[in-house]
C-alpha positions as CSV (number, residue, x, y, z in Angstrom):
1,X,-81.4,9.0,-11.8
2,X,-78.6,7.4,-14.3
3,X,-75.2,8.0,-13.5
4,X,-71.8,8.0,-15.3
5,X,-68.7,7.6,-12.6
6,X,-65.4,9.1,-14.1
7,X,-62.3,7.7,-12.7
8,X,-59.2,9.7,-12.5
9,X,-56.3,7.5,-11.6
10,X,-53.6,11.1,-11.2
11,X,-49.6,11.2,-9.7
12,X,-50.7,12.5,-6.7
13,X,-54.4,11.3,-6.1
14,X,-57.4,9.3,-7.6
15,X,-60.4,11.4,-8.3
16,X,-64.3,10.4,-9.0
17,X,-66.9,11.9,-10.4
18,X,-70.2,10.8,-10.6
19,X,-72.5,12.7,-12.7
20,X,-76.2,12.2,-13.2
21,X,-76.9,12.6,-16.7
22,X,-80.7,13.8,-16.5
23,X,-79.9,16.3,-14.5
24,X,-76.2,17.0,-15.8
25,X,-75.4,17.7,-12.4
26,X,-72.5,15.9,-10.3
27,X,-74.2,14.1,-7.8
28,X,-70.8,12.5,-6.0
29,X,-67.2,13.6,-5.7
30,X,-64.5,11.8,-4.2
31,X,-60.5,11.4,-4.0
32,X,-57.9,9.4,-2.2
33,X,-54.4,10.2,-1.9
34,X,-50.8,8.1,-2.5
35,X,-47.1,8.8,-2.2
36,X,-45.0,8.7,-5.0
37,X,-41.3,7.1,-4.3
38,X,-38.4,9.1,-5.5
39,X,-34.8,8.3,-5.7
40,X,-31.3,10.0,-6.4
41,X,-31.6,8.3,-9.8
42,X,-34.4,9.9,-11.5
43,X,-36.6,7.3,-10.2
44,X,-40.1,8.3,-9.8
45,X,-42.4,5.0,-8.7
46,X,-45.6,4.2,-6.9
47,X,-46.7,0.3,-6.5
48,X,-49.7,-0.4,-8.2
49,X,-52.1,-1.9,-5.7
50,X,-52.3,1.8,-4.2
51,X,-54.3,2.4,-7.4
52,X,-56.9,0.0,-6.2
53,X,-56.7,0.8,-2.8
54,X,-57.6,4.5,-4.2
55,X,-61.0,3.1,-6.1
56,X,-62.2,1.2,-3.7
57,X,-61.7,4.6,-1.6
58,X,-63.4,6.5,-4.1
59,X,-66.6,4.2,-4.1
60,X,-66.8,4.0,-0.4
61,X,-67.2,7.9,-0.4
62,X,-69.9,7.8,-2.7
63,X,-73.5,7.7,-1.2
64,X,-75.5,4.4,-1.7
65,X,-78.4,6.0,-3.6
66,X,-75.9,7.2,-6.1
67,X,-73.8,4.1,-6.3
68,X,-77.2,2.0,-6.9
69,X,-77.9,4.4,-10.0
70,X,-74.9,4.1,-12.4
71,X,-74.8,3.1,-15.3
72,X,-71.7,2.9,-16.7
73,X,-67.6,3.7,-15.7
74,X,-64.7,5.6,-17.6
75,X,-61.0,5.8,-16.2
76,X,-58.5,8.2,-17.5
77,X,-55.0,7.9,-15.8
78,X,-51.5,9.5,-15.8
79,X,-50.0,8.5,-19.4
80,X,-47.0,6.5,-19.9
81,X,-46.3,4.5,-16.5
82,X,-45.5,0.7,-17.1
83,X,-47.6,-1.7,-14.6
84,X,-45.4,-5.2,-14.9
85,X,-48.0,-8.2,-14.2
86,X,-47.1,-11.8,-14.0
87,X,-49.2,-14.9,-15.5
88,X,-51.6,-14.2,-12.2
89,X,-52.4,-10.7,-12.9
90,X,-50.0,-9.6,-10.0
91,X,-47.4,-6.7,-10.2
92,X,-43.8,-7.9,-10.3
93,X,-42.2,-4.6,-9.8
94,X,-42.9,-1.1,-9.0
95,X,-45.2,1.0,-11.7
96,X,-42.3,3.3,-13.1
97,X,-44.2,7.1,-13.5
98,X,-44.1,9.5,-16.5
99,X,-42.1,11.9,-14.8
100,X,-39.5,9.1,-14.0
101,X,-35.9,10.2,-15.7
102,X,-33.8,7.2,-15.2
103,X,-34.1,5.7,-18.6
104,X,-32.1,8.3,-20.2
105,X,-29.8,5.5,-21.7
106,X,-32.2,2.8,-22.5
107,X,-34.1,5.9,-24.6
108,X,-30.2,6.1,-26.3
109,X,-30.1,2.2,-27.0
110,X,-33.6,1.7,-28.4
111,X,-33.2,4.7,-30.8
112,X,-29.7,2.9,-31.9
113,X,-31.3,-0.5,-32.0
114,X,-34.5,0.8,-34.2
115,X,-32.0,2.8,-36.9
116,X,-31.4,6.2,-35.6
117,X,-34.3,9.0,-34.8
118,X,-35.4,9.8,-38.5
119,X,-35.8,6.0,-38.4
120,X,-37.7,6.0,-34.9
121,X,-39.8,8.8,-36.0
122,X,-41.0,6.6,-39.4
123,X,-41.8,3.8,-37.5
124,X,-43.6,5.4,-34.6
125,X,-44.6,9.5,-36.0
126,X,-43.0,10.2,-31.9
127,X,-39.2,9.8,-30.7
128,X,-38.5,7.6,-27.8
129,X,-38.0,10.4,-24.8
130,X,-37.9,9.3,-21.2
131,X,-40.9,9.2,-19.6
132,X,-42.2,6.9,-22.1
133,X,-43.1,3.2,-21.6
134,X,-41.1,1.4,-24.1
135,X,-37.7,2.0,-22.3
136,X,-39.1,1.5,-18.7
137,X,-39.4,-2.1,-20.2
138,X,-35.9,-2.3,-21.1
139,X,-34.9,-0.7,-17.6
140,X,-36.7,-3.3,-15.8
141,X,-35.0,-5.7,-18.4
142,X,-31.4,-4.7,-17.4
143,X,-31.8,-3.5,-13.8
144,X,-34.6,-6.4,-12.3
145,X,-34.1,-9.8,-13.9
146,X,-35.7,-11.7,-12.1
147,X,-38.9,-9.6,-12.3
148,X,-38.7,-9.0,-15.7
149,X,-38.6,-12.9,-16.7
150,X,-42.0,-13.0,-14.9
151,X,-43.4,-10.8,-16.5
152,X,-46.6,-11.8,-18.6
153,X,-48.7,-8.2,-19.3
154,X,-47.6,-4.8,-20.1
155,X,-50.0,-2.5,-18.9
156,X,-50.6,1.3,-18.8
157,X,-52.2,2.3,-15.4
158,X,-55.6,2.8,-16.8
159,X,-55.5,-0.4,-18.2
160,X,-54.8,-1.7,-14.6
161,X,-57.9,-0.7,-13.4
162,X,-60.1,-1.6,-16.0
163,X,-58.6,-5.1,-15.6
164,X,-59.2,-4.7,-12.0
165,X,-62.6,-3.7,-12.4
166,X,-63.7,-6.1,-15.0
167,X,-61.0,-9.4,-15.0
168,X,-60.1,-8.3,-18.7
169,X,-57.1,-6.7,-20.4
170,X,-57.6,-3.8,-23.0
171,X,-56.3,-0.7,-24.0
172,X,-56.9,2.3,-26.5
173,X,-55.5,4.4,-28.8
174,X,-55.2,7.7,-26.9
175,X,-53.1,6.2,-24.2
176,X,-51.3,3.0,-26.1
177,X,-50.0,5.9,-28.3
178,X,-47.8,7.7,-25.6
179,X,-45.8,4.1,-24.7
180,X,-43.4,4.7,-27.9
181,X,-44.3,0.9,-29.2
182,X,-47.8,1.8,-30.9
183,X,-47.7,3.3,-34.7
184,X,-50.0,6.6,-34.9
185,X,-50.3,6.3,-38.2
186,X,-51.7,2.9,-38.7
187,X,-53.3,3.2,-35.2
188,X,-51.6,-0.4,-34.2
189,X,-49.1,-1.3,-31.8
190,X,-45.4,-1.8,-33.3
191,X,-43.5,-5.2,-32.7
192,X,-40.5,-3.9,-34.2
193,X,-40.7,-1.6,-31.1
194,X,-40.9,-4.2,-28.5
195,X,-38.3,-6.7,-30.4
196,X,-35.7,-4.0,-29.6
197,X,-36.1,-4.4,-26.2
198,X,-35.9,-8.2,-26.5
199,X,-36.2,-10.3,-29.6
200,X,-35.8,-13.2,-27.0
201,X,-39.7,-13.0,-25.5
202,X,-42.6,-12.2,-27.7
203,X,-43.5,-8.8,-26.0
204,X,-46.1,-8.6,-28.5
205,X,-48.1,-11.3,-27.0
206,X,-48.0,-9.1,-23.9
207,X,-49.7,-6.0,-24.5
208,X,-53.4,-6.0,-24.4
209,X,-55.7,-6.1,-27.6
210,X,-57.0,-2.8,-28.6
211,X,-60.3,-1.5,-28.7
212,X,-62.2,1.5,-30.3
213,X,-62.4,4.3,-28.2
214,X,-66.4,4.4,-28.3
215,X,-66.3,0.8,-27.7
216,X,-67.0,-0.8,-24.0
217,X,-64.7,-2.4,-23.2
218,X,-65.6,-4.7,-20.2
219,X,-68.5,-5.5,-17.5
220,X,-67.7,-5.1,-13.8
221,X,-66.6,-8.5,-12.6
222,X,-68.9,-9.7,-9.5
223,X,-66.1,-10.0,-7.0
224,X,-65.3,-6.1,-7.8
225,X,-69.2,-5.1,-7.5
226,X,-68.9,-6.6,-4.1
227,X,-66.0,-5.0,-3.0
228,X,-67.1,-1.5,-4.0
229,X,-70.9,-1.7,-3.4
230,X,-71.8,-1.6,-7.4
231,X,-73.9,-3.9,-9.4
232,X,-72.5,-6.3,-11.5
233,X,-72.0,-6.0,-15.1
234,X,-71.8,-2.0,-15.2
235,X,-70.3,-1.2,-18.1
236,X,-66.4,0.0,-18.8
237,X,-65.9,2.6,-21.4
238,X,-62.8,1.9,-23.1
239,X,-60.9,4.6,-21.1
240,X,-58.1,7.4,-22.1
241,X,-54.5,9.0,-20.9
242,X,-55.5,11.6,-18.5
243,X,-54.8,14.2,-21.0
244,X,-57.4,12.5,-23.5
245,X,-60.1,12.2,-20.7
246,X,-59.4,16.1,-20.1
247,X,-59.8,17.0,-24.0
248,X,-62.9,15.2,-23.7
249,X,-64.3,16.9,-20.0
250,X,-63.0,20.4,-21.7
251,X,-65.1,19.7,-24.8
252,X,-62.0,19.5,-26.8
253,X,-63.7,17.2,-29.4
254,X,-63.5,19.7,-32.6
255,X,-60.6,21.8,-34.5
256,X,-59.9,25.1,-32.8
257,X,-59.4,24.8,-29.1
258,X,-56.5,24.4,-27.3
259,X,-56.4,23.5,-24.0
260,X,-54.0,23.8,-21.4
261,X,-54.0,21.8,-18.2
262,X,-51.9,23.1,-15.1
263,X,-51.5,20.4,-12.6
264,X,-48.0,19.1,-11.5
265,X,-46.9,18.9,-14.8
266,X,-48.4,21.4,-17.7
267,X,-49.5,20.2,-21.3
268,X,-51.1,22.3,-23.9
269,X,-53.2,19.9,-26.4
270,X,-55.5,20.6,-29.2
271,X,-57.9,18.2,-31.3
272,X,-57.1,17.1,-35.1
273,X,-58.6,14.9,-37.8
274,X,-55.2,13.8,-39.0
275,X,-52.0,12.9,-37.4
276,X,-50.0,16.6,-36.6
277,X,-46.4,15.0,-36.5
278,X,-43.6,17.6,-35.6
279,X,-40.5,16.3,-36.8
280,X,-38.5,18.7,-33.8
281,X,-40.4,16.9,-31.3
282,X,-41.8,19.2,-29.5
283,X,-45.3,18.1,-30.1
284,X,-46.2,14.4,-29.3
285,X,-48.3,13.0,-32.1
286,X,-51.1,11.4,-29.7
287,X,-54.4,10.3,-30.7
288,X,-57.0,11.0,-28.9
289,X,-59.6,9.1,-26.6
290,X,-62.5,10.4,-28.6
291,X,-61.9,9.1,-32.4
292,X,-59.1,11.5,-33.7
293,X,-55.7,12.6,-32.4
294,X,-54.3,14.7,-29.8
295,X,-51.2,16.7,-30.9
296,X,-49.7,17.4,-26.9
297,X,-46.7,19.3,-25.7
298,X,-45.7,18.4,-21.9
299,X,-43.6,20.1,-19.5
300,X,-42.6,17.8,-16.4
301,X,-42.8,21.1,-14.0
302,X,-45.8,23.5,-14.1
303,X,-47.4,24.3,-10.9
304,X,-44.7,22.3,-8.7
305,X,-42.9,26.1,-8.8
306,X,-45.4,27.8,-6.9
307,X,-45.7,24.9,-4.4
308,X,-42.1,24.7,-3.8
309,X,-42.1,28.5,-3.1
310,X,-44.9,28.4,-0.7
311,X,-43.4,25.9,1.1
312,X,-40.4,27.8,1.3
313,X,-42.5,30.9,2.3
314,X,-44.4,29.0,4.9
315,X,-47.8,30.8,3.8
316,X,-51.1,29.8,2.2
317,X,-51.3,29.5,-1.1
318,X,-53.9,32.5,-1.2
319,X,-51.2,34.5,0.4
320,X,-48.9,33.7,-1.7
321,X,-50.7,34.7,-5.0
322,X,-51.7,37.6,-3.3
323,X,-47.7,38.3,-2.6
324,X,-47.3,37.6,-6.1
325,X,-50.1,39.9,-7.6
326,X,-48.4,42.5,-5.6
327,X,-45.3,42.3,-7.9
328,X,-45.2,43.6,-11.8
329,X,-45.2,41.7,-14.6
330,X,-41.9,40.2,-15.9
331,X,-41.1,40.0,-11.6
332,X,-38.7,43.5,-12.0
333,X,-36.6,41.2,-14.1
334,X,-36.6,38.3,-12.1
335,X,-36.1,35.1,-14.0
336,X,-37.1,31.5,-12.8
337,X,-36.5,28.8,-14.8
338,X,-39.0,25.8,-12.7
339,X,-36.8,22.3,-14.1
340,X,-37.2,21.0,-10.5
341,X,-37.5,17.2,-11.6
342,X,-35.7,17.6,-15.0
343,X,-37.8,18.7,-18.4
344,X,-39.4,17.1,-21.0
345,X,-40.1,20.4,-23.3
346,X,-37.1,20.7,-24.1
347,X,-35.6,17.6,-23.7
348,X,-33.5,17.9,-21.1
349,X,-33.7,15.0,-18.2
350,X,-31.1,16.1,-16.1
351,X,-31.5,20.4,-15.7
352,X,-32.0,21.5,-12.7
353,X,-34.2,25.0,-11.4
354,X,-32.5,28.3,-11.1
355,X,-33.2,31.5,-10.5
356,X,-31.8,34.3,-12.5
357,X,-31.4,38.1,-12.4
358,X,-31.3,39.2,-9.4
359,X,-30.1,42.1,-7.9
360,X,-30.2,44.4,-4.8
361,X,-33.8,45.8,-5.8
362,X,-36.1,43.0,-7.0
363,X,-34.7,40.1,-4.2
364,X,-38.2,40.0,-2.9
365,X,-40.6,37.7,-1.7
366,X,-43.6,39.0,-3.8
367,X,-41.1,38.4,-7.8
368,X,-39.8,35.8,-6.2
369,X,-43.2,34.3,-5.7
370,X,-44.6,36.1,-9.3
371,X,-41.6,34.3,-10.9
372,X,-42.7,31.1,-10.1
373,X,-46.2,31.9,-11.0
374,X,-45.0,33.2,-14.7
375,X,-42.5,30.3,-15.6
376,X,-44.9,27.9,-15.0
377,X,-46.7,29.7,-18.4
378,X,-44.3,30.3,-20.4
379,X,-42.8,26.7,-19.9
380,X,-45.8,26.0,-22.3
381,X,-46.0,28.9,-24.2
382,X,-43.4,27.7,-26.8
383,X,-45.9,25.0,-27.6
384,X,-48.0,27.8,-29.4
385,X,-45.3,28.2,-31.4
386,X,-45.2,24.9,-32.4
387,X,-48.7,24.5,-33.0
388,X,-48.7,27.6,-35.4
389,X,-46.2,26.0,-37.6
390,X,-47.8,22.9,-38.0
391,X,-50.5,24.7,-39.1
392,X,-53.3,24.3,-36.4
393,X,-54.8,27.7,-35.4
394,X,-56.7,27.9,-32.2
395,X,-59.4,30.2,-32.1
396,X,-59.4,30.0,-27.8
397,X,-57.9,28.5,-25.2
398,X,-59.5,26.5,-22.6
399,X,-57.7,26.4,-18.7
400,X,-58.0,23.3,-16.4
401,X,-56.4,21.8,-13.6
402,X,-55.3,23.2,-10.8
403,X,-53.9,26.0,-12.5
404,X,-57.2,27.4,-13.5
405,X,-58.2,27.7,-9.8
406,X,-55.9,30.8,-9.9
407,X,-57.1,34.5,-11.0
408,X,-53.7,35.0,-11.0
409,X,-53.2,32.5,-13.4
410,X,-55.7,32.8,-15.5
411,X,-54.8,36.4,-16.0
412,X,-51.3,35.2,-16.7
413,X,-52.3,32.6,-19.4
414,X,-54.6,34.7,-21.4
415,X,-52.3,37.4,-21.7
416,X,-48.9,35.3,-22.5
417,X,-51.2,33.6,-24.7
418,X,-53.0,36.2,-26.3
419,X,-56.3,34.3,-26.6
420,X,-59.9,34.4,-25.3
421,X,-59.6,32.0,-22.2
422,X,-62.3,30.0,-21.3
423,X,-62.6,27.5,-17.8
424,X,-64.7,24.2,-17.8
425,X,-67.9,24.4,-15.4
426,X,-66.5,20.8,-14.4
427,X,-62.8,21.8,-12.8
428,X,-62.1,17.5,-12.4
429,X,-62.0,17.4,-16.6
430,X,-60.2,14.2,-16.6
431,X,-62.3,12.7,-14.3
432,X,-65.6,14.2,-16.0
433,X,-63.8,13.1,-19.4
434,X,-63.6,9.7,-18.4
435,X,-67.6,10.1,-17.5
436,X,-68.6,11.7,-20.6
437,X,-66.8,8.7,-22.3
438,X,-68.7,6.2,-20.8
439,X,-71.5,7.8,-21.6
440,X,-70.7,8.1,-25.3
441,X,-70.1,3.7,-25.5
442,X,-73.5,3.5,-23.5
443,X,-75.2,5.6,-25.7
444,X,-73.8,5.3,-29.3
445,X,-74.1,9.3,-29.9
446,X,-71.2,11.1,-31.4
447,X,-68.5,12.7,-29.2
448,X,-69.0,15.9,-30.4
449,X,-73.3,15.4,-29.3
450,X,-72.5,14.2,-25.9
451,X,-70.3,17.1,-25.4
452,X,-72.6,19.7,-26.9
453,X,-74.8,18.2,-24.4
454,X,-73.1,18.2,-21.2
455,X,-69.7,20.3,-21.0
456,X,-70.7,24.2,-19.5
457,X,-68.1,26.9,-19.3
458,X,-68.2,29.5,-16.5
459,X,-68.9,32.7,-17.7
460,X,-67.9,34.6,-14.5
461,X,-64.1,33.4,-15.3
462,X,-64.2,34.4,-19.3
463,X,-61.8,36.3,-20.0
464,X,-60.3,38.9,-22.9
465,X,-56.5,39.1,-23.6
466,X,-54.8,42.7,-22.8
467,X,-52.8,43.2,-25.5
468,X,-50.7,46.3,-23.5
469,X,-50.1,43.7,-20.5
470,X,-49.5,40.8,-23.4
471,X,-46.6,42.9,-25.1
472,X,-44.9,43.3,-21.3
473,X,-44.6,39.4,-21.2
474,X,-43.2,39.0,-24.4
475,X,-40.4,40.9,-23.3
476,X,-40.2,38.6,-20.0
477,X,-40.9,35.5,-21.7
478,X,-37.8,36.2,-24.5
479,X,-36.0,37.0,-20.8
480,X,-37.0,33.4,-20.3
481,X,-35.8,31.4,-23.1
482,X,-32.3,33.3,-23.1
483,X,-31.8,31.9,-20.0
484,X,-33.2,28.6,-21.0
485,X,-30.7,28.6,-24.0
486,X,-28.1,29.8,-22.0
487,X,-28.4,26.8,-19.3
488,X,-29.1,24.0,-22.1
489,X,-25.2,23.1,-22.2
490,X,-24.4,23.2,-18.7
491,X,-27.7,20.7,-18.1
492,X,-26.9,18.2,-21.5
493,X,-23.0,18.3,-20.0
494,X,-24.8,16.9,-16.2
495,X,-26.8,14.8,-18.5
496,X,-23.9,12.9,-19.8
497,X,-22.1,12.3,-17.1
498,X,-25.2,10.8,-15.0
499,X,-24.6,8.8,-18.0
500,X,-20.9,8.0,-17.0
């Protein structure tokens, strides 16, 4: 038996996969669960250690006989979250989260500093948007000072654990290209960048060396074999933004898929040979983990909707899509629009949720519920837009997360979509992404063999678009943006004065 042990380092959990590559079976699963620390402010934080804590979980849920067998390690992780270390590798402040919101001003400042957006945009091919890592570094600048002038390595979380696992810093283009100081186009991390958050300190000097994504990029260190029961000098794939380890687990390695991944927050991503830069920002220009790039749009609420409403209902969460299956499409008119922790796509940090159109007739549990279940699609939907006029034309689309658990939403995104829909055999697809990458730097194939190789699809949850029930969302989903366009001012006048 030779196993490949994915590592998915998420907001809400670490996930492993261990996967024996003979068989192409997963032999071992695992996860381990963390808080995440929330404040008035925007402020979404987690301390880093609680990432370690989670692998050495992971491992110790493994079964000997399968720990003894692997061969080699991959960690995707949530994308943009800035882990401060100090000269001895320790944090100095709390890991600030992609879904944190509190740099709105520090994005305003950098994007003055660097020459205005157009100019932002030519350096990096992405805007600076909070969320990013570039101005958590300037809020830990203004707002921790004492932290910040101890600080001695700017890391992404993924490259945390790789440096916890193997006593070495890296990182890779597929992540290092979501922290708004790496260049897409030259594939090389910008200084310019980090000089506006301090031409004092060489911030350059501070951010690890990059390496190719087929590349290993480290051994397990002996102290780190001990502690999790593995044998020393496994090696460390170079690793990938969870997004770029789920492109990889969906077999998302090729032109003409797009996938969508419903979790706590939803991004729609497709592979391209060349850069796909979208001067309206709605698409990030990411590369990918796997040699190419990543065009990605992300919405900071996607299944968080539907959670929120089932806690509300106090019911299961099959009752509730039950409840909601009950209900027609478009939810008798029933609008939600699910900005519960501000949005992304569109930019709009501080909106709130609302619910609109109600009336005497449809106040209901079951649109209520099938309200929730709908805006978490078309939240995304616009991203197909996007894509179209940048000229990338997906043949299917390809459903993972959590979201793809659902029949109700799987139904819902093939319709709204309007594209054969397709589910990964694997549902961890970060986690098995991460694997399939550590495979590929043991191995030396090419992505697009290893993948061939080892992603499955299950055929039981194929499905065909309805064009009938596709036409009734369209209707719902222009519902949708009208209210989106009609809340926009209210949220950007909040917006400014948080700002005050």
């Amino acid at each position: 038996m030779d196993v490949v042990v994915g590592l998915d380092i998420g907001t809400q959990s670490t996930k492993a996969i261990a996967y024996d590559v003979n068989t192409k079976r997963v032999v071992g699963s695992s996860s381990y669960s963390y808080p995440v620390i929330q404040g008035d402010g925007g402020q979404s934080e987690q301390e880093a250690g609680w990432y370690i804590d989670a692998v050495r979980a992971c491992f110790a849920q493994l079964s000997p006989v399968v720990k003894e067998a692997i061969v080699a390690i991959g960690v995707a992780a949530q994308q943009h979250g800035f882990v401060p270390l100090g000269r001895d590798g320790r944090p100095v402040a709390r890991v600030k989260l992609w879904n944190d919101t509190s740099t709105v001003a520090q994005c305003t400042l950098l994007t003055e500093r660097l020459g205005g957006e157009e100019a932002v945009f030519e350096l990096l091919g992405n805007p600076i948007l909070p969320g990013y890592t570039l101005p958590k570094i300037l809020h830990l600048r203004e707002h921790q000072k004492e932290a910040y002038e101890r600080l001695a390595h700017i890391l992404l979380p993924h490259d945390y654990v790789n440096y916890y696992l193997t006593g070495s810093f890296w990182s890779e283009a597929g992540d290092a290209s979501g922290t708004a100081y790496y260049d897409v186009r030259r594939r090389l991390w910008c200084s310019e960048a980090l000089s506006a958050v301090d031409e004092r300190r060489n911030l350059l000097a501070m951010v690890p060396p990059l390496v190719g994504s087929a590349e290993v990029g480290g051994y397990v260190s002996g102290s780190t074999s001990r502690q999790l029961g593995i044998r020393e000098g496994i090696a460390i794939s170079s690793g990938a933004g969870d997004n770029m380890g789920s492109a990889i687990g969906c077999g998302c390695v090729e032109a003409g898929d797009l996938v969508l991944s419903m979790g706590t927050s939803g991004t729609l991503f497709g592979y391209s040979d060349e850069p796909v830069l979208d001067r309206q920002g709605r698409l990030a220009a990411f590369c990918s983990s796997s040699g190419g790039y990543l065009p990605l749009l992300c919405t900071m609420n996607c299944t968080i909707g539907v959670e929120r409403v089932r806690t509300l209902f106090g019911c299961t969460i099959d009752e509730l899509e039950r409840l909601a299956e009950s209900a027609s499409i478009g939810s008798s008119g029933l609008t939600m629009v699910p900005y519960f922790s501000g949005e992304r796509f569109p930019n709009l940090p501080a909106a709130k949720a609302a619910i609109g159109g109600l009336d005497l007739m449809n106040m209901e549990r079951s649109t209520i519920a099938r309200s929730a279940y709908e805006s978490a699609v078309y939240a995304t939907r616009g991203g197909l837009d996007a894509f179209a006029q940048l000229g990338f034309e997906p043949k299917r689309i390809i459903l993972t997360g959590g979201g793809a658990k659902s029949r109700l939403w799987r139904s819902i995104v093939c319709d709204v979509f309007a594209l054969p829909l397709a589910v990964p055999a694997v549902g961890e697809s970060a986690a098995f992404g991460a694997a399939l990458q550590a495979l590929w730097a043991l191995e030396g194939n090419t992505i697009a063999e290893v993948v061939s190789s080892h992603v499955r699809y299950d055929e039981e949850q194929a499905l065909q678009p309805n064009m009938e029930a596709n036409a009734a969302y369209m209707d719902a989903y222009r519902r949708y943006q009208a209210y989106v366009g009609a809340l926009t001012p209210l949220y950007l006048q909040e917006g400014s004065q948080d700002e005050l």
